[in-house]
N, C-alpha and C positions, 0 to 999 in steps of 0.2 A: 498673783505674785509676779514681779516685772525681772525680766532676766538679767543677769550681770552683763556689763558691757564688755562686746569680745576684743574690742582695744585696748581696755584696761587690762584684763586679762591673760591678753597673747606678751612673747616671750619678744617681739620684735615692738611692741608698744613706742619706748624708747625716740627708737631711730625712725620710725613713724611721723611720731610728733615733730620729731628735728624738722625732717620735711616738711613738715607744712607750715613750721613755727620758721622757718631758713624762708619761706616764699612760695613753695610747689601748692598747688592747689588742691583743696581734699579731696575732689572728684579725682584728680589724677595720682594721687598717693593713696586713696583706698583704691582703684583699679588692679595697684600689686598686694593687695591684699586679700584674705579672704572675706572680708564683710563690703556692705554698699556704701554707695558715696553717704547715703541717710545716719546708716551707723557712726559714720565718721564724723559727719557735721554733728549729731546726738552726743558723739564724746566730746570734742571740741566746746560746744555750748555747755554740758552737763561736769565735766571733771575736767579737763584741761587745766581749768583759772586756779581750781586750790592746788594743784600739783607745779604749774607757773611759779606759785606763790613760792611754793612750799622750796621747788630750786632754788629762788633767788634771794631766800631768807641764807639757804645752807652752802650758797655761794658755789653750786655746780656748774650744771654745763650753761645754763641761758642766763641773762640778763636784760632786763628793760633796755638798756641799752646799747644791746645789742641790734636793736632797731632802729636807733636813732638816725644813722646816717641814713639807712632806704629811706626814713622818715622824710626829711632834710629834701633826699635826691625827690622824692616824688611831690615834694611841695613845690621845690625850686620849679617844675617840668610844667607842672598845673599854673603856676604865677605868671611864667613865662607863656604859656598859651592863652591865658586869661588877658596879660599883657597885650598880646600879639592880636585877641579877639576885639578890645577895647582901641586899638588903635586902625585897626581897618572898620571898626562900627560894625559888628556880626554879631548881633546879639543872641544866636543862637548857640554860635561856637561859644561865646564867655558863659555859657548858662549851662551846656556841656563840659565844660572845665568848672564851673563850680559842681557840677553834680558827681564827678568825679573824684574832685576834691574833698567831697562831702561823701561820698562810696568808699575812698583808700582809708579815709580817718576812722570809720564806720568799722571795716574791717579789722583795720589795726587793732581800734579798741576789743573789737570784741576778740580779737589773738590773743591781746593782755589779758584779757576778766575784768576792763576796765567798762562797768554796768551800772553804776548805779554814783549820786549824784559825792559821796562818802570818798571814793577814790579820786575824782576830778579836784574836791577839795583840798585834800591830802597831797596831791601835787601841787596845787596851785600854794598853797601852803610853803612846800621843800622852795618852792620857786622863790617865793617873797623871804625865805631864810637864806637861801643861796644869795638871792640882790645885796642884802643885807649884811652879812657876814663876810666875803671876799673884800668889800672897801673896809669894811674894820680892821678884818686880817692884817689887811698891808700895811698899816700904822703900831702893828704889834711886834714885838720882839720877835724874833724868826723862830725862837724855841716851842714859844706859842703856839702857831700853826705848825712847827713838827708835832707835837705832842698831840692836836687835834688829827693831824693825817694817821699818826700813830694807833690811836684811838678808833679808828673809822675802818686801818686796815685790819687791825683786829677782829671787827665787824664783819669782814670778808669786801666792805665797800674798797677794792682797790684801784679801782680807777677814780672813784673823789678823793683818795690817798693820795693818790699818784700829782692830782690837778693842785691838790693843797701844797703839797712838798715845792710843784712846778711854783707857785703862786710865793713860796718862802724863799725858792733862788731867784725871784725876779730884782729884789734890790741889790741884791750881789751882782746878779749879770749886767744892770744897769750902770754901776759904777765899773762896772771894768768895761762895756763900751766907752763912757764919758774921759775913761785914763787910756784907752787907744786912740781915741779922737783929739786928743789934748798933746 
């Protein structure tokens, strides 16, 4: 019979995760613990992803998007050296910045429980609904997308609340540039 996990278990759990889901590294966030770096990578891979889930369904402390900008920051850094490797001809340095590139994404997914081929679709999906709906949006009565943001912040989705609402004042803020300009 296999033992309960003592990170699931212990009472600082929590603020654990924060840690290493914020960027700290499990080796050095289990160090202040009482279990091994092993324990930790175990919980991380084993229970992490439905408990991830399960926050960002109930609109707690984490959010997918609360990664987005390191995201962002650690592509722009990889493209930029990638860049910099293709333009001095080092094809050793551009193969090293792909391998890294392909290491931080590696990581990230697996912070999210993003494993298996069901969730890549699932975004790829919101993706091709978001291209889609934002140019509709703006051709629709502004009550429209309030009602949609309305709907969404209910959801606990408050920051695509928030983009929709932005997205409903932009024909307003555009005509009262065009009447300052005029």
């Amino acid at each position: 019979m296999s033992r309960a996990c003592g990170w699931c278990t212990h009472v600082r759990r929590s603020a654990w995760e924060q840690r290493v889901l914020g960027g700290e590294s499990i080796r050095a966030v289990s160090s202040a613990t009482p279990f091994s770096e092993a324990a930790g990578t175990r919980h991380f891979r084993d229970h992490v992803h439905a408990s991830l889930l399960a926050e960002m369904r109930f609109g707690t402390t984490l959010h997918v998007s609360d990664f987005a900008e390191r995201l962002l920051d650690l592509t722009r850094e990889t493209a930029a050296v990638r860049a910099y490797a293709s333009s001095i001809n080092d094809p050793r340095l551009l193969l090293r910045a792909v391998e890294q590139e392909r290491s931080t994404l590696v990581a990230l997914m697996a912070r999210l429980g993003i494993d298996d081929a069901s969730v890549i679709a699932t975004l790829s999906e919101a993706d091709a609904l978001a291209t889609v709906l934002v140019p509709f949006l703006q051709h629709q009565p502004t009550e429209v997308t309030r009602q949609l943001a309305d709907a969404l912040d209910e959801l606990g989705e408050h920051n695509l609340a928030q983009a929709l609402n932005e997205l409903a004042e932009r024909p307003r803020l555009e005509k009262e540039q065009h009447r300052a300009i005029a």
